[in-house]
C-alpha positions as CSV (number, residue, x, y, z in Angstrom):
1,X,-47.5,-153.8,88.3
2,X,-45.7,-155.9,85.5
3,X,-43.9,-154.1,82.7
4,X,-46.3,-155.1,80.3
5,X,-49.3,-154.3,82.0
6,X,-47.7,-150.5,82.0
7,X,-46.9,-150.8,78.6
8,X,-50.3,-151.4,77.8
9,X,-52.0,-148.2,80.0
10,X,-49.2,-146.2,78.1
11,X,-50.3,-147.2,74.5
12,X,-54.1,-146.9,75.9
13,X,-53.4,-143.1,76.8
14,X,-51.9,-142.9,73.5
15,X,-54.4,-144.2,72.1
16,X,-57.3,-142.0,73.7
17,X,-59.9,-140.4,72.2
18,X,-62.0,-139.2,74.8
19,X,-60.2,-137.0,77.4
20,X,-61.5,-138.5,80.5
21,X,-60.2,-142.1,79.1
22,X,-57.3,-140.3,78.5
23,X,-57.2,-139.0,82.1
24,X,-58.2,-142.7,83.5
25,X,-54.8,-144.2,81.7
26,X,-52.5,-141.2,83.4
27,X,-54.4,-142.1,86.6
28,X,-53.5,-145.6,86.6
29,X,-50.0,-144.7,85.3
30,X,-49.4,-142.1,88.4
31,X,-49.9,-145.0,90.5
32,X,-47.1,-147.3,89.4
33,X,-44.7,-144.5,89.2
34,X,-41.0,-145.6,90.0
35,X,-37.7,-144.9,88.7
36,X,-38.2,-146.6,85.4
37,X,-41.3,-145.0,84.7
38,X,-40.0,-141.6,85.4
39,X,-37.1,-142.0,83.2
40,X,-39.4,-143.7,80.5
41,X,-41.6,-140.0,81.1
42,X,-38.5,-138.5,80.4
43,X,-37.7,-140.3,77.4
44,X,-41.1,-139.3,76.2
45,X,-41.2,-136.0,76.8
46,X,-37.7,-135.8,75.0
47,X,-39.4,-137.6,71.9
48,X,-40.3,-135.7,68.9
49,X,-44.4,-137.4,69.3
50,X,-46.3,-134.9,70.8
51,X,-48.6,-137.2,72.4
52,X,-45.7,-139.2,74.3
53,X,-44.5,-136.0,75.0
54,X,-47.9,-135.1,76.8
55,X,-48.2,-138.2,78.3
56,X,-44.4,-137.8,79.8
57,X,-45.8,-134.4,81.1
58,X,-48.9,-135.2,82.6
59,X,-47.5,-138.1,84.6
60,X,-44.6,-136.5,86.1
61,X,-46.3,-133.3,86.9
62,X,-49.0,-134.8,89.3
63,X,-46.6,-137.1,91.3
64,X,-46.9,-134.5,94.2
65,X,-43.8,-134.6,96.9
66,X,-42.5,-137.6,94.5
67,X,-41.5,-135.2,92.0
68,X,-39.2,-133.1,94.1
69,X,-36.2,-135.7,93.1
70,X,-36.7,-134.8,89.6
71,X,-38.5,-131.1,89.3
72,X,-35.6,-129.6,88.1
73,X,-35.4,-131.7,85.3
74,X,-39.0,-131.6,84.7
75,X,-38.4,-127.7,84.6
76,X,-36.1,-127.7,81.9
77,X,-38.0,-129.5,79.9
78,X,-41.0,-127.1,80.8
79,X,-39.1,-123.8,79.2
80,X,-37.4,-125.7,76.8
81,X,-41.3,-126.2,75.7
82,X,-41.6,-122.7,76.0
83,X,-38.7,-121.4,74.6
84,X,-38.7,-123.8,70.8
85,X,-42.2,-125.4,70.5
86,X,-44.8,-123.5,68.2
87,X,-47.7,-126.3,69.3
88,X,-50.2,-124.8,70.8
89,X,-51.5,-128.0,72.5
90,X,-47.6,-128.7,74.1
91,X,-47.1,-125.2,75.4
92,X,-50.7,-125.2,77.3
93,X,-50.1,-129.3,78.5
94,X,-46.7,-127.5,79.9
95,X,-48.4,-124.2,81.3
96,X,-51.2,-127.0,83.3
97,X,-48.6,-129.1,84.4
98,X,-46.8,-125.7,85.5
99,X,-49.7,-124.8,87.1
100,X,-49.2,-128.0,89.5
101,X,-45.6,-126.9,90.2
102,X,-45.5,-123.3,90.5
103,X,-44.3,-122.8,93.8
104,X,-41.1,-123.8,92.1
105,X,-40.6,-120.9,89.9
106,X,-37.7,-118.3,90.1
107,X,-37.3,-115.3,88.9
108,X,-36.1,-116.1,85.6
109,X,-38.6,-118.4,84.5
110,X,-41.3,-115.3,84.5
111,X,-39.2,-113.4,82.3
112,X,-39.1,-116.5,79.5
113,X,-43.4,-116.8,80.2
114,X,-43.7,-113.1,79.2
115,X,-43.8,-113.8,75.7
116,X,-46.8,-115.8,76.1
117,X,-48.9,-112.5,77.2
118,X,-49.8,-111.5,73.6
119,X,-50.6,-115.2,72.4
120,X,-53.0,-115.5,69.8
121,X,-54.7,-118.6,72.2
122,X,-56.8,-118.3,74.4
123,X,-55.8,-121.3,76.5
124,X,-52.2,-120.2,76.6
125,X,-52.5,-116.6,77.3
């Protein structure tokens, strides 16, 4: 897929109203998935737009066995979530995409998700 043609699904997800158009971009997106893309994710995530951020997220945390190159990183990024961000909607995009990588937690990463037990959310507790 040309570089324009993934610019365009990006700004699409971005543009998104509807969740499952949303979800049809990210599909797309997951399918293209190279180095390139998963350091633009990165990039994204590392911006201060909470939608690229989400975006960056939800790509790279449904790549299956092609994110084992990068889960560490991906992980960081995860607590770092956890650890600063107030936004409700970033710390329960991080907990899903979590939820996809779990069998990679340690011991210390529980200890950092306790503080969510008491959340005022729903979604996040």
């Amino acid at each position: 897929m040309k570089t324009l043609e993934i610019e365009k699904l990006f700004d699409r997800a971005y543009k998104a109203k509807a969740e499952n158009n949303y979800w049809n971009q990210i599909f797309e997106l997951r399918k293209f998935v190279n180095e390139k893309i998963i350091s633009e994710c990165f990039q994204r995530i590392d911006s201060d737009d909470l939608k690229y951020k989400k975006i960056g997220i939800d790509i790279l945390s449904q790549l299956g066995a092609n994110r084992k190159n990068f889960i560490k990183q991906l992980f960081e990024r995860f607590f770092l979530i956890f650890e600063t961000s107030e936004n409700e909607k970033l710390i329960y995009t991080s907990f899903m995409a979590l939820g996809h990588n779990n069998q990679h937690l340690k011991t210390n990463h529980f200890k950092i998700l306790l503080k969510f037990v008491d959340s005022r959310s729903k979604k996040i507790r």
